[in-house]
Residue frames relative to the residue before (quaternion, step in Angstrom):
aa qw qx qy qz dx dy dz
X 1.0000 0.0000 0.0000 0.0000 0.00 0.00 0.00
X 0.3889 -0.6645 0.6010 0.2146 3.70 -0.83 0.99
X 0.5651 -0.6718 0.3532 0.3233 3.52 -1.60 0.16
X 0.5296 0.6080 -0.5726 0.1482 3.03 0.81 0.06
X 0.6269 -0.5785 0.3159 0.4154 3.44 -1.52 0.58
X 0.5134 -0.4335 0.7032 0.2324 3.76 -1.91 0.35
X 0.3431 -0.5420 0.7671 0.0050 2.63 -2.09 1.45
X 0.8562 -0.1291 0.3456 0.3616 3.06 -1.92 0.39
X 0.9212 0.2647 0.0291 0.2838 2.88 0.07 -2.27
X 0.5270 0.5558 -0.3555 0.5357 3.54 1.50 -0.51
X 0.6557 0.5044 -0.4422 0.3466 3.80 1.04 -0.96
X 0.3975 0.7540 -0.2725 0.4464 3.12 1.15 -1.04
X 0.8009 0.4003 -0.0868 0.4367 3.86 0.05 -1.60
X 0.7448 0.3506 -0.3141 0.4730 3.30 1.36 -0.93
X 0.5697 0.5519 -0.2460 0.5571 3.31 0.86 -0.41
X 0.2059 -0.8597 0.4619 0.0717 3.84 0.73 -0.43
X 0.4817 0.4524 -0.4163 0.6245 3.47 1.36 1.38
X 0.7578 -0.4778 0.3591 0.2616 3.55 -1.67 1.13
X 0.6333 -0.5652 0.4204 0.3205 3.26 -1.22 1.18
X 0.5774 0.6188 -0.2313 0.4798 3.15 1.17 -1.33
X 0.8180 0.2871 -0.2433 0.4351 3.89 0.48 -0.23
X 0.1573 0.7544 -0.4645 0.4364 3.05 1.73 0.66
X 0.7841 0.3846 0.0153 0.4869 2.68 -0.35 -2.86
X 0.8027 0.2986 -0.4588 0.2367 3.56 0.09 0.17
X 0.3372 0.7379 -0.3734 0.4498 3.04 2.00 -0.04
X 0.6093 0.6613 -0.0929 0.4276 3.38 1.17 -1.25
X 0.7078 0.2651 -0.1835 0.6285 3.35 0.71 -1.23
X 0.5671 0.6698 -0.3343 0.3435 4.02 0.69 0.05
X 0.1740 -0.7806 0.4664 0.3780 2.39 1.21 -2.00
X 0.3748 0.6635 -0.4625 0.4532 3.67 1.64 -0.06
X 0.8079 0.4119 -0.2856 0.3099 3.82 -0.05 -0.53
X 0.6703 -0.3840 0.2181 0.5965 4.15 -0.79 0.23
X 0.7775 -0.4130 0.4199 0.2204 2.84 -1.52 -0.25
X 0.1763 0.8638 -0.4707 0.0343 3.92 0.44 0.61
X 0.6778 -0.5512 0.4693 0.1281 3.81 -1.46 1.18
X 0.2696 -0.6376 0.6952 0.1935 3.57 -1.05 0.28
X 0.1480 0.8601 -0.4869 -0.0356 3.65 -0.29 0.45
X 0.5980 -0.2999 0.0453 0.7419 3.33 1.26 1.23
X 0.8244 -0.0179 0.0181 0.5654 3.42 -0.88 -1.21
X 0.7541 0.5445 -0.2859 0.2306 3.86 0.51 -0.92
X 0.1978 -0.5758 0.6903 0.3909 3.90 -0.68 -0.54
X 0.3161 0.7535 -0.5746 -0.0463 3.02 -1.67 0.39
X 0.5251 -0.7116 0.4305 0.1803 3.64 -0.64 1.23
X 0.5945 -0.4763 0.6330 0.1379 3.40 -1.70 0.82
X 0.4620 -0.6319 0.5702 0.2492 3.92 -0.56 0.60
X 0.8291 0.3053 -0.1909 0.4278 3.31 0.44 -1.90
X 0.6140 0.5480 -0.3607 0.4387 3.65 0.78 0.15
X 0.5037 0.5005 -0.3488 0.6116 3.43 1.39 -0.61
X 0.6269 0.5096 -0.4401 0.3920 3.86 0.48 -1.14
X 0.7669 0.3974 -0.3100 0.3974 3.51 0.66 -1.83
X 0.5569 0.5799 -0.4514 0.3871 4.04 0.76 -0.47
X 0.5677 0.4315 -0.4362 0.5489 4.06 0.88 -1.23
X 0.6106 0.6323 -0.4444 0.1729 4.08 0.30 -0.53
X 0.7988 0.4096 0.0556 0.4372 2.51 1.44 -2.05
X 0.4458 0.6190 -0.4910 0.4208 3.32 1.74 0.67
X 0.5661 -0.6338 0.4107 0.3303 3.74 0.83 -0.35
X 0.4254 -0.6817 0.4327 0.4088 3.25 -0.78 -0.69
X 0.6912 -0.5296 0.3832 0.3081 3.45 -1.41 0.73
């Protein structure tokens, strides 16, 4: 994955679960880390990478 930042909707795609469990990940706080970028949210690859790390395994 290059840096450029994730949307909403690309996290979503990479990660292969509903927009909808994004934003509530978000309002929880259970999910990576995500940015205010004016109107938008948007997420850091390598922080999303290190968060899938540090969930464990199923």
């Amino acid at each position: 994955m290059d840096n450029k930042l994730l949307s909403v909707d690309d996290l979503a795609g990479y990660l292969d679960v509903p927009v909808n469990t994004v934003y509530q990940w978000r309002k929880t706080g259970k999910g990576p880390k995500g940015y205010k970028i004016g109107k938008y949210v948007r997420y850091r690859p390598d922080e999303v990478d290190a968060w899938i790390s540090d969930q464990g395994t199923a």
